[in-house]
N, C-alpha and C positions, 0 to 999 in steps of 0.2 A: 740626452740624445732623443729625437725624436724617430716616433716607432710608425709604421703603415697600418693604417686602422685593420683590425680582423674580430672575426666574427668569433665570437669566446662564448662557453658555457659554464657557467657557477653549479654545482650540484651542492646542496646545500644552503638554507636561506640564514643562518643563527649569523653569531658574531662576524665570523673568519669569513664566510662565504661574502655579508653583509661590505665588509670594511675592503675587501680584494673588489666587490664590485665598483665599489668609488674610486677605487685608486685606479683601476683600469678603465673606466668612462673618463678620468681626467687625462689620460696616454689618448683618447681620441676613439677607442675601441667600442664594439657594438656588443653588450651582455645582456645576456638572457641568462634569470637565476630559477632553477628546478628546486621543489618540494614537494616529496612526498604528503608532509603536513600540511593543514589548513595555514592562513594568514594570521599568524600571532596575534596582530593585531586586533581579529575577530572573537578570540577565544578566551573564555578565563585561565589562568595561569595552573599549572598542571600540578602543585604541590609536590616536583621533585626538583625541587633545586638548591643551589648553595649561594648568596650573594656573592657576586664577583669582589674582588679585593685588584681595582688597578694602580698601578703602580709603573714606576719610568719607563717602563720599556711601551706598556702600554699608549700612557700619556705623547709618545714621541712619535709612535705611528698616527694619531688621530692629528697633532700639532701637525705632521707633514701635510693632512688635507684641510689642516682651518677649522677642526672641530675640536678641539682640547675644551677651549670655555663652553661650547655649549653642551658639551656633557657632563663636562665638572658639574652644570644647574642641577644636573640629575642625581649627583654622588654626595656622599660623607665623610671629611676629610677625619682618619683614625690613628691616634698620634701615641698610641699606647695599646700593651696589652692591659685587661683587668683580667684578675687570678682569681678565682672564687674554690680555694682549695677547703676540702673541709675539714675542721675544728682550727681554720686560724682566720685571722682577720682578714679581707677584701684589701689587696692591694694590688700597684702597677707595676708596670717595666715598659719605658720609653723605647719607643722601635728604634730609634736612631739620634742624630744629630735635631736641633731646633730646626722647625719647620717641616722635618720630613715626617712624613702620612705616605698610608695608603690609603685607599678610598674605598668605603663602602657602596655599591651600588645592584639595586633588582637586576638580575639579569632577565629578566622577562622585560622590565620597563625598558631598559637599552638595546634589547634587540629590537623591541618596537619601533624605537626612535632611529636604530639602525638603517632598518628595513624603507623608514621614511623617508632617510636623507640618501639614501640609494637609490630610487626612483626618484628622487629629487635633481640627483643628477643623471639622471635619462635609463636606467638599469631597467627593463622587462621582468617582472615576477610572475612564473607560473607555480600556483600552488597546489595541491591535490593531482597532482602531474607525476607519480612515480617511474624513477629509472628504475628497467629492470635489467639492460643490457648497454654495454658497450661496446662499440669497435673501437680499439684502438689502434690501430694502422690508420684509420680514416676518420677518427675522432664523430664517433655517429653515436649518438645518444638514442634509446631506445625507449618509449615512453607506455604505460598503458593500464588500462581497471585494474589486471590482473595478469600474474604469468601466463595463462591460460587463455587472456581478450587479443584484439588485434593490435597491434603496438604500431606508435607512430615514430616513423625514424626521422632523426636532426641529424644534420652533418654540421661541421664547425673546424674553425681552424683549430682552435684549441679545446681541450674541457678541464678545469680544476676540482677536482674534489673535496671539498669544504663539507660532508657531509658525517663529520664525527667518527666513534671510534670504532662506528660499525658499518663503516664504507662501505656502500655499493661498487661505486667506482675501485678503492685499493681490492673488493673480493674479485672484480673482474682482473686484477693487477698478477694478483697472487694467484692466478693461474698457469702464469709465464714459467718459463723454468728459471732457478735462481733466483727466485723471489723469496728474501731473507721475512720472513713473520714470527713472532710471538705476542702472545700476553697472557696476563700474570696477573688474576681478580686476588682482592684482598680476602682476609678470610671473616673481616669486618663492614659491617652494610650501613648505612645511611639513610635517615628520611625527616625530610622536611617538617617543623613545628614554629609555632608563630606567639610571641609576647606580643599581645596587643597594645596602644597608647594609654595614656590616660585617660581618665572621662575628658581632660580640657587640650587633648590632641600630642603631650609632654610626652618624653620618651621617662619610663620606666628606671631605666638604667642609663648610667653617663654614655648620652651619646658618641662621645670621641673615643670611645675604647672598641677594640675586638674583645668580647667577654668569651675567656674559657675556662670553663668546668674540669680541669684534670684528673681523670679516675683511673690511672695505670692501662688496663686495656679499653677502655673506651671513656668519651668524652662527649661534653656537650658545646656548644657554641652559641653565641648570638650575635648578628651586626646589625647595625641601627638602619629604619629604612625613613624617606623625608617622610612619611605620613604619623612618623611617631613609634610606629611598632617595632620590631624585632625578629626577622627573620632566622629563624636556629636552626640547628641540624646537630640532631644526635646521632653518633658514629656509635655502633655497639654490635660486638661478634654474631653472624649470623647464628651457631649454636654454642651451647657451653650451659654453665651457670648459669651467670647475667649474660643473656645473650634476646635479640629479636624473639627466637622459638620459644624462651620460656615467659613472653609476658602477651597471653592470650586473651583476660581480661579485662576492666575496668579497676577491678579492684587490684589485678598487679601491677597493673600500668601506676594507679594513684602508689600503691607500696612501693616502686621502685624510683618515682621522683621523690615522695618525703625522705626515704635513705639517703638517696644517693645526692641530692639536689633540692636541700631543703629550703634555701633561698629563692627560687621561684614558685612556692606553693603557693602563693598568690594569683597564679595565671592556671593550678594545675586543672581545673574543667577544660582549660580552653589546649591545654598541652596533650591531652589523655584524649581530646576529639580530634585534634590533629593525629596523633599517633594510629588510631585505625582508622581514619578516613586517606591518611597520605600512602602513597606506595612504600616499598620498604627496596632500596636501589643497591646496586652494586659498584664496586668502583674498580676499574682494572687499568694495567701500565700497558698500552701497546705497543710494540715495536715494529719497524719492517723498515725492507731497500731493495730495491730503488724505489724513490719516489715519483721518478717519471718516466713518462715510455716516450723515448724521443723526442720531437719538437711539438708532440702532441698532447701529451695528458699529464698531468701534476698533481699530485697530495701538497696540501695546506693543512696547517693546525692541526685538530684531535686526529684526523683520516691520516694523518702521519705520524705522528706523537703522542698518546693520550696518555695523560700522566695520573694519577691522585691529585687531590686537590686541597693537601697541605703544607704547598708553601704560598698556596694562593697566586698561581702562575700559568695557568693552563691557559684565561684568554690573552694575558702579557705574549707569554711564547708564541702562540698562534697570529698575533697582531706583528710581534718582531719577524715572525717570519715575511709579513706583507712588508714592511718596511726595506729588509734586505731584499724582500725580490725584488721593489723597485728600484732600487740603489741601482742592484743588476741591469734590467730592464733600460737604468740609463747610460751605461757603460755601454754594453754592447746590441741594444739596438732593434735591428730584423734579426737578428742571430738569435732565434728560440732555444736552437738544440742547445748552444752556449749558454744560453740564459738556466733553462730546465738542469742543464750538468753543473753549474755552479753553484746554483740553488739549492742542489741537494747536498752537494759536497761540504758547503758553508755550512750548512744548518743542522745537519745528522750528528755529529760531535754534540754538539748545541741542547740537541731533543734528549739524547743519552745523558746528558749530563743533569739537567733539571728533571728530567725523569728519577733518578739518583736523590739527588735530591730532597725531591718530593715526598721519597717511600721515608727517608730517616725525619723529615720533619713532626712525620705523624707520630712517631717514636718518641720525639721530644715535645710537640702537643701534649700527650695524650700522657707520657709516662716523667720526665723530668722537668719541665715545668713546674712541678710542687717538690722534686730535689733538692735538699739545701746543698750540694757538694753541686749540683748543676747549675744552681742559681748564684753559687760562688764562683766557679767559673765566670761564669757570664759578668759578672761586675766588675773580675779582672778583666778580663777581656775588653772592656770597654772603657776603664780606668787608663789602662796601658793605648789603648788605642787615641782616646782623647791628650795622651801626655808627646805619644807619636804616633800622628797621623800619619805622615808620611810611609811609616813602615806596618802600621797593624790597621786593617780593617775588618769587622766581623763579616762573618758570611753570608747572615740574614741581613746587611747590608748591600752587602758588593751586587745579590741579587736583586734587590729588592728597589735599590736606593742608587741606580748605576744603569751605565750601560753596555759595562764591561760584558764579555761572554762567559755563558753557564758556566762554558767546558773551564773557563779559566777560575769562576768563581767557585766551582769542586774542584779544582785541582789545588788552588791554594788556601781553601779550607781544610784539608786533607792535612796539608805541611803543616798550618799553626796548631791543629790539632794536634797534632804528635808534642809537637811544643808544651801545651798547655798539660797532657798527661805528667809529665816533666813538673813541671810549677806546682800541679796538683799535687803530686809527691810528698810535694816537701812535708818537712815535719814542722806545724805550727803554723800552717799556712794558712787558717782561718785565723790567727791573730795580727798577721802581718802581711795580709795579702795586697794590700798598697804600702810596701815598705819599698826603700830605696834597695835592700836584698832580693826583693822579686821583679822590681823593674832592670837591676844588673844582671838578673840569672838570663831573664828574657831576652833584654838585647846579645846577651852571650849566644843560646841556644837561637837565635834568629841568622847572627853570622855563622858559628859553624852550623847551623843545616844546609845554608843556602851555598857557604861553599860545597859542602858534601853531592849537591846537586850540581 
């Protein structure tokens, strides 16, 4: 259905802000996108980030505007996990079915290219432009040096909030009465470190793997980037033991990667100068509702949902959400308020539920991944699912590899679970865990649960 051109504002220039400007210059609409920050483009990369990991939900909103192939140029297709558990040998676990990847990709490089191909199709960027206010009855943007300078106001039909999880726009939101907020920081921090290439440009490590380090409360990472290196991020408790606070120097820094992570001692100068040169980040789940104040202002992505960032799903759900809102957008039309009430109603179930998630994947990152009772799981689980399809699919599937909804992909994670404690039980079950006795208990426990339901 086609829509009456109107004057919109993006707040926020990153991915979600980026990929909403496209799709809404393609509906015929006139945007202007605000930032705070300089032009990505202009600045070297800020050494707090985690390679994006896109995947179908992703790939489906960018195919809606004809960019899938030219960003795929920019990604690494990752068709495996590599386990680097200490005192056993280096091995994998296949994410899925043949052919299925997720894709490693800079999130600095694709917001670049983002930003490009948004001005490409006619979007206006003002950068170093901070909001500091909004009307929202009148949708007037408030711009200016500082709280304290004189502020230039913008009126618009609409404004989106795209500006992460520490919205300007949701704090003027959450002023309202009945505006539902929370969030919930980890008690574990993050920061950026880099495997560089070989002297002859060669990635280090097998390019097609997400490599993880599993160390029960923290862990390390790395995905392959196209210049050969290795973008990592070690997760480890802000205090404790092993934690950020107790590794102060160079010589703990070097003591704590030979223990704990003796297979990259290879790179450690270059890991122990990243370690105090990179910031040391936080990662928190936020929640809130309403997402929109009538026909006038909208939360998008992180500024609505900002999840952790281990199931590798934060830009996927942020991008699904632009896709559902145009879906919306083409059903009913000039009808905003319908549009904004639908949008949020669809997608709130959605946010809750890969937020969910998110928090137990770091669980199994970080702590069962080197479980041999979790990694036996897991092989049933996937034995039984290859034997029927039709009836089992795993969960880091259905998310990952689908594009079925969150809310449905935890709630029938939840059910087979229960299942699999059942099978686990058994007695002898690491002998006979693809026996014809465990694939009858299974399809038994599959019908009576779902009649029980």
């Amino acid at each position: 259905m086609t829509q009456t051109p109107k004057n919109i504002a993006i707040v926020g220039s990153g991915l979600v802000g980026s990929l909403l400007a496209i799709y809404l210059r393609r509906r015929g609409h006139s945007i202007t996108v605000f930032d705070r920050r300089p032009d990505i483009r202009t600045v070297e990369f800020s050494g707090r980030s985690i390679n994006l990991a896109m995947s179908d939900r992703g790939w489906k909103a960018l195919r809606e505007v004809e960019l899938e192939e030219e960003i795929k140029k920019l990604a690494i297709p990752l068709d495996k996990r590599a386990m680097h558990v200490l005192g056993k040998p280096l091995y994998y676990q296949k994410y899925g079915k043949e052919g299925e990847a997720i894709w490693s990709i800079s999130r600095g490089v694709l917001n670049r290219k983002m930003i490009d191909l948004a001005e490409e199709a006619g979007a206006l960027f003002r950068f170093e432009e901070k909001v500091w206010d909004v009307d929202l009855p009148t949708a007037t943007l408030y711009t200016g040096e500082s709280e304290k300078s004189e502020w230039k106001a913008y009126e618009y039909d609409h404004i989106f909030g795209c500006d992460g999880a520490f919205s300007r726009v949701r704090h003027k939101m959450q002023r309202r009465s009945r505006f539902d907020y929370s969030q919930d920081f980890l008690d574990v921090g993050y920061k950026e470190l880099t495997i560089p290439p070989n002297e002859d440009g060669t990635h280090k490590l097998d390019k097609h793997s997400f490599h993880i380090w599993p160390r029960g409360r923290f862990m390390f990472i790395a995905m392959p980037n196209l210049d050969g290196s290795f973008t990592c991020t070690l997760f480890l408790p802000f205090e404790g033991e092993v934690s950020f606070e107790n590794i102060r120097t160079k010589a703990e820094a070097t003591a704590f990667f030979t223990t704990y992570f003796p297979n990259v001692m290879q790179d450690i100068e270059n890991l122990t100068f990243d370690f105090f040169k990179n910031p040391t980040s936080a990662m928190v789940t936020m929640k809130c509702y309403p997402w929109t104040y009538w026909d006038k202002v909208a939360l998008v992505g992180d500024s609505a949902h900002a999840i952790v960032p281990f199931y590798g799903q934060g830009m996927n759900a942020g991008f699904e959400d632009i896709h559902s809102f145009n879906d919306i957008m083409e059903q009913y039309g000039d009808d905003w308020e319908t549009i904004f009430q639908t949008f949020q109603k669809e997608r709130k179930p959605n946010a809750d539920a890969i937020a969910e998630l998110s928090y137990r994947n770091f669980v199994e990152m970080s702590s069962k991944t080197a479980d041999p009772a979790f990694l036996l799981q897991k092989k049933i689980e996937k034995w039984f699912a290859d034997k029927h399809p039709e009836l089992w699919e795993p969960t880091y599937s259905r998310v990952t590899f689908s594009e079925r909804s969150y809310a449905e992909a935890l709630a029938i994670g939840d059910f087979q679970e229960g299942i699999m404690k059942e099978v686990m039980a058994l007695e002898g079950i690491e002998k006979e865990w693809n026996s014809k006795k465990v694939e009858h208990l299974m399809l038994q426990l599959l019908k009576e649960k779902k009649e029980a339901v």
